[in-house]
N, C-alpha and C positions, 0 to 999 in steps of 0.2 A: 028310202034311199040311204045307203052308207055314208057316213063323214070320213072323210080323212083329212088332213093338215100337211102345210108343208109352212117353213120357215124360209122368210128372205131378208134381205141384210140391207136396212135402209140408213143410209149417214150414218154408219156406224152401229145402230141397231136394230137386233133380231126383230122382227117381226113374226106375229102366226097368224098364217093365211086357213083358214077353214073352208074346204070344197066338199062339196057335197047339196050343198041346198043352192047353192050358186052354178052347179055344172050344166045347168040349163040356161044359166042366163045370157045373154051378149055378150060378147069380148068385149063391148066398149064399156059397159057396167062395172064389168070385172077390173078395167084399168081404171075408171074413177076410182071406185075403192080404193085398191092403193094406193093410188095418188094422193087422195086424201089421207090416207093412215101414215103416209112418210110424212107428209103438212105438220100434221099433229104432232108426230113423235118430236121432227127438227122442233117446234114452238116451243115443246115440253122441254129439251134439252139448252136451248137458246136460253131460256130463263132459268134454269140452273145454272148457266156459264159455264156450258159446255157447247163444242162444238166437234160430230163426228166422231165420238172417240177420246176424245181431248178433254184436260180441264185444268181449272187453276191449282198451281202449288204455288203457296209460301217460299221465295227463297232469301227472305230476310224480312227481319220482325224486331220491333223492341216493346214489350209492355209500358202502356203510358203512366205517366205519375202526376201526380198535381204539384207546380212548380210554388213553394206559397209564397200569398201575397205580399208586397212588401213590409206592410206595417208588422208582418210578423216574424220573430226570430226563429232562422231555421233552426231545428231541433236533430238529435240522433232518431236514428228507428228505434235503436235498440241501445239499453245505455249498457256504458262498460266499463272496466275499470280501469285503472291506470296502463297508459301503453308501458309495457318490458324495454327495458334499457336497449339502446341501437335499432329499435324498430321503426320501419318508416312511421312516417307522419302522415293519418291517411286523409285522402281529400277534402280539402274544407269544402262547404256548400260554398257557391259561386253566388252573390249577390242576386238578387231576384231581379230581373230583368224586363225590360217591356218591349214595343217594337212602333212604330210609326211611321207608315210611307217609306217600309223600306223591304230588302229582298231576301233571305236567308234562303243558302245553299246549304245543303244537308246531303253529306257524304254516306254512303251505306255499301257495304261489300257484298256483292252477291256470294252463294251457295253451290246453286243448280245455276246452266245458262238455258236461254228459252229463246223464241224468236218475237214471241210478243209479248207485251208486258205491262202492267197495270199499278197504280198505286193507290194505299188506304192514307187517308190524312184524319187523323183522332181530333177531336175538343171536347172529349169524354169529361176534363174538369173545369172546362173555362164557366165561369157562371153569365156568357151574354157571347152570341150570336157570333161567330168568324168569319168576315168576311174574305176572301182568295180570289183575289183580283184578278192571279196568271197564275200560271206551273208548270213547268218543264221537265223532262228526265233528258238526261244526255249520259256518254262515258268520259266518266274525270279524266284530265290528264296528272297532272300533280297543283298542289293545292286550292284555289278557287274555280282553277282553266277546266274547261272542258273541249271534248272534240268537235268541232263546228259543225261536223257531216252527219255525227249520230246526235243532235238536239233534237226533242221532241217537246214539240205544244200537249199538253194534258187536257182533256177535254170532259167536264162533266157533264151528263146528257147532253152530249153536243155544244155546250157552252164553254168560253172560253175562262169564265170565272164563276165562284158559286159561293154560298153560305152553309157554315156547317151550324149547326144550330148545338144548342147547349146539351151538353154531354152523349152528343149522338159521331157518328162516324161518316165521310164519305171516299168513296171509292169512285176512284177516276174509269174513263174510257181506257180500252184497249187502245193501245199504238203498238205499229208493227218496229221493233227492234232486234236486233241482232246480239243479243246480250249475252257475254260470255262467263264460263262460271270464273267466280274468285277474282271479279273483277268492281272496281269502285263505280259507281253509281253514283252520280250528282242530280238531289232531287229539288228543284228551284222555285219555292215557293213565294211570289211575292206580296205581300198583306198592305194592302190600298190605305187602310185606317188605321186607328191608331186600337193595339193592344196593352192597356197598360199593366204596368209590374204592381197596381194595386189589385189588381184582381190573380185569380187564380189562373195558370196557365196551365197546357198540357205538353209535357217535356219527356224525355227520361234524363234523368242526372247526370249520374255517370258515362259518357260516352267511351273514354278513352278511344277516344276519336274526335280530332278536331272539325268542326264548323264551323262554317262565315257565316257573318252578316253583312250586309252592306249600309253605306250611307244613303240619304233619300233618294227613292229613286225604284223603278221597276227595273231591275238588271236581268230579269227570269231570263232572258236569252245570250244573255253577253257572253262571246268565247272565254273574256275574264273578267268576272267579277270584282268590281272594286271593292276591297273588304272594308271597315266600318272596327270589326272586333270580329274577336274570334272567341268560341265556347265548347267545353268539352260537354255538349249535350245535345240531344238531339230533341228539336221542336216538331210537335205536330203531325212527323211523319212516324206511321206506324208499324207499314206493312209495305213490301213489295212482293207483288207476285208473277207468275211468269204460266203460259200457258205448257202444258205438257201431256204425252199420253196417259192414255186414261189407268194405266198398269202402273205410272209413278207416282209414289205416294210420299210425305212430307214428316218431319220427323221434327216435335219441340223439348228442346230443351228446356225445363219449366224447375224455375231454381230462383239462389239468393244471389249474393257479390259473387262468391263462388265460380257461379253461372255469367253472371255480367263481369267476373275478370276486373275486380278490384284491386287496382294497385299490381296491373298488370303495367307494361311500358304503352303510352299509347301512338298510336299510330303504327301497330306493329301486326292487330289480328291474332293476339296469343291470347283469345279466350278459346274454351276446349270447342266450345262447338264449333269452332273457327278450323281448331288443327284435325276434326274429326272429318269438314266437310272438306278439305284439303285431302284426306285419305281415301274418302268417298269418290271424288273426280279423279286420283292416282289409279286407283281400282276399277273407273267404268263401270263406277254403281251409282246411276240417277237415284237422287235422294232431294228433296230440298230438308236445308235446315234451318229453323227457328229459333233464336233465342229469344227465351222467354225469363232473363233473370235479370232479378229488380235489388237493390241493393237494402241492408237489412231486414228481407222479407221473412214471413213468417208463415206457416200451417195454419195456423188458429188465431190470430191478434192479428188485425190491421196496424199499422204505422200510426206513428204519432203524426195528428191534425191533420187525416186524409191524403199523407203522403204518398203512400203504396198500400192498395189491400192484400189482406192476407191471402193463401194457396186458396182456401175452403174458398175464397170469395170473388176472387178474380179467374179461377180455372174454366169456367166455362168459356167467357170470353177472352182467354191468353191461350187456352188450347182448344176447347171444343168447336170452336168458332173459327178456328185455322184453315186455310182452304185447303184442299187436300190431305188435312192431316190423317195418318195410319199408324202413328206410334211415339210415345212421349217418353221421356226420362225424366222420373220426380227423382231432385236433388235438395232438398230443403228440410229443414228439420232444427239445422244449429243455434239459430235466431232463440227459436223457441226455448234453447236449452241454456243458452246466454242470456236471456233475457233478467236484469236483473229490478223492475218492478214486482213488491208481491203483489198487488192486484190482477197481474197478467202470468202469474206461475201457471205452470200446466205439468201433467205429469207424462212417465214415457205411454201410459194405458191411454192415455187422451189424446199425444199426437199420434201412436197406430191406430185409433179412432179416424181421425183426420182420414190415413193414407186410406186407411178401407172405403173412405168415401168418396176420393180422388180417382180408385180403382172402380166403384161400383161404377163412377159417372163415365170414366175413358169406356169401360166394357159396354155399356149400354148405349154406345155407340158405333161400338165396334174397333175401338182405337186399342195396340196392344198399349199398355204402361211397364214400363221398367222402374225397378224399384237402386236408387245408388246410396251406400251405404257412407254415413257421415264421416266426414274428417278429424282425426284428434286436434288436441287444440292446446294440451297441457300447456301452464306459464302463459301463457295470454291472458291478455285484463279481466276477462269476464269469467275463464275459468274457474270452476268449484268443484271438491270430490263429491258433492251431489249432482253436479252437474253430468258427469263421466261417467256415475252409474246410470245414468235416463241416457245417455248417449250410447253404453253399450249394450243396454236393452233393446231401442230401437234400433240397433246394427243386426244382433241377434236375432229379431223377427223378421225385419228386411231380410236378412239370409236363409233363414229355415222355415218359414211359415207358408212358403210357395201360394203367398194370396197375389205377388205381382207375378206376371207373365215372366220375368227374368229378375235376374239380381243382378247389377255392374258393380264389383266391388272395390272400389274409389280408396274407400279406407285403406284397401290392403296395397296398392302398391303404393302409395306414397307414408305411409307410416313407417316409423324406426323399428327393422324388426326386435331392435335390442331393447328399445323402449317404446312400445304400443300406443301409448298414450299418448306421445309426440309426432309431431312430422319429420320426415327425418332432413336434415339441416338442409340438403345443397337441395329441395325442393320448394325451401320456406320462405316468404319475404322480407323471415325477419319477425315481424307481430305474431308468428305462432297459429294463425289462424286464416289466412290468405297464401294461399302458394307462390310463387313467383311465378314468370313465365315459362321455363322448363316443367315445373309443377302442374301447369295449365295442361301445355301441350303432351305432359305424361295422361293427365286424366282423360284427353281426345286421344291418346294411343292405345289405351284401355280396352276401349269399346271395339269387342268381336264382330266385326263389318258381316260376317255370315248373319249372324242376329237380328241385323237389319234390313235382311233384304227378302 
């Protein structure tokens, strides 16, 4: 008896039907089978977190960091040398902080918008069990307010509170929301016990972005929160994600301050992945975007006392682990070349070591990686002529050695073309190594949106 095949399209996918040894049997045979092969396929895809076609992207992200413990004095990542005359003063670390019977609202801009949407809550370095008593997503209005019609209850497997356990992650229930891109998100977590600031917490630092905390009390649902204090950092929350077709794919920016937009204005969204995914919604190109930059990070060196680990160290779980992700931009390198411990020198043959293994791991998953070329820095504290030769090495490979799928070359439009080795002034903040905010948003003008899509 001859086989032939025909293909039919169940929730979104293909199936192949084989006739031939079945042309004899009952119609009603032939419709269990399918019925059970679309069963199967929806289970299979249901536990992937897809649905129909559909699946999660990233459209806002922050790498977590360990907030340290009080008894210890925060430290630089990366040491440096005297700040340049008229250069801002950059961020002091904010006091180590604790929480107790009280509700932190956590402000995040979305990217991409979606209709349903999910959040990841970290305690990757808490060293003892976190308890989340409630959580809410809603849309901000301006500062603690949210809009009363779009609150939603967070639900972990169906519960309304959960435990994230020591250094693991969890991810809330879907809730249906109408989330629009480029739009503030208020994510309302409130912590039943007490978290103390002698222990280690899970933050990211720099927010350049205000958050509330409140005084005691569960406020997760309150139109406005009463605030307590306020902190330029974000707790806890690590990830939002948004459901989308299964064709849109999610894009991280995986970098240093650079990246996280140090000594950018805050409350303003003038980091580059900010004004890139601003250009991405102008154009009617679904993209989500991720930022993924940590501030003093590094290729090859973790941070001093478990603050931030290095690229080699943390890329799996800051990019490969991203939902949807289809394409990264490595921005990082300067740390390494600033770095002024000799126990942690490295040369430029060591950090393109590095990238090749940030490249082998993106491609072996299928994810493109873009390679962005470093910024000068001349007159900045950490500055050395050794340092500028290992900086224009690894510019030179990044641009000619075509081991990343693309080159964005960062360096070239914000450098002095009269003087190479500087940024050139009306892009600088000042300290010679931070851009300003036009700075920012020239490096998110850079990027060829054709390349991304």
């Amino acid at each position: 008896m001859p086989f032939t095949s025909t293909f039919i399209r169940c929730r979104g996918v293909s199936l192949k039907i084989v006739r031939g040894v079945l042309q004899g049997a009952p119609r009603m045979l032939l419709m269990v089978v399918l019925a059970l092969s679309c069963l199967m396929v929806n289970r299979s895809a249901v536990a992937r977190g897809e649905q129909g076609g559909m699946h999660w992207v990233g459209v806002w992200t922050t790498p977590p960091m360990a907030q340290p413990a009080a008894q210890q004095a925060p430290a630089a990542t990366v040491p440096g040398g005297p700040r340049p005359a008229g250069a801002p003063a950059p961020t002091p670390p904010a006091p180590p902080i604790g929480f107790n019977n009280q509700t932190l609202r956590i402000i995040a801009r979305t990217t991409m918008g979606g209709r349903q949407v999910r959040v990841r809550l970290s305690n990757a370095y808490g060293s003892m069990p976190l308890a989340i008593g409630a959580a809410h997503i809603a849309i901000r209005t301006e500062g603690a307010g949210i809009k009363p019609d779009t609150d939603r209850t967070l639900t972990f497997g169906g519960a309304k509170s959960t435990k994230i356990w020591t250094g693991a992650m969890e991810v809330s229930d879907p809730v249906d929301l109408d989330v629009p891109a480029l739009t503030d998100l208020a994510v309302s977590i409130y912590l039943p016990g007490e978290v103390p600031a002698s222990f280690p917490i899970t933050f990211h630092r720099l927010a350049r972005q205000t958050n509330y905390i409140s005084p005691a009390g569960d406020f997760s649902a309150s139109p406005e929160m009463p605030v307590s204090t306020t902190r330029d950092s974000w707790y806890f929350l690590s990830g939002i994600d948004v459901m989308a077709p299964e064709h849109v794919g999610g894009l991280v920016a995986f970098g240093d301050s650079l990246t996280d937009a140090n000594i950018s204005t805050p409350n303003t969204n003038s980091r580059w992945p900010d004004e890139l995914a601003g250009r991405l919604v102008a154009a009617h190109q679904a993209l989500g975007v991720m930022n993924e930059g940590t501030g003093g990070d590094r290729i090859l060196h973790d941070g001093v006392a478990g603050s931030n680990d290095s690229g080699l160290h943390r890329f799996d779980r800051d990019v490969l682990s991203q939902p949807g992700v289809t394409q990264v931009i490595v921005f990082l390198g300067i740390n390494d070349i600033r770095n002024r411990n000799p126990q942690e020198a490295v040369t430029a043959d060591e950090m393109i070591a590095g990238y090749k293994q940030l490249i082998l791991r993106a491609h072996a998953r299928g994810i493109k990686i873009y390679g962005a070329t470093l910024l000068p820095n001349e007159d900045e504290g950490a500055y050395t002529p050794e340092g500028e030769v290992k900086r224009e090495a690894v510019n030179n490979w990044i641009r000619t050695s075509g081991a990343f799928d693309a080159v964005i070359d960062f360096e070239k439009v914000l450098r002095d073309p009269n003087h190479p080795t500087s940024m050139l002034a009306k892009y600088d903040c000042g300290d010679h190594l931070h851009p300003n905010d036009l700075g920012y948003r020239t490096l998110g003008d850079a990027i060829d949106l054709a390349l991304l899509k």
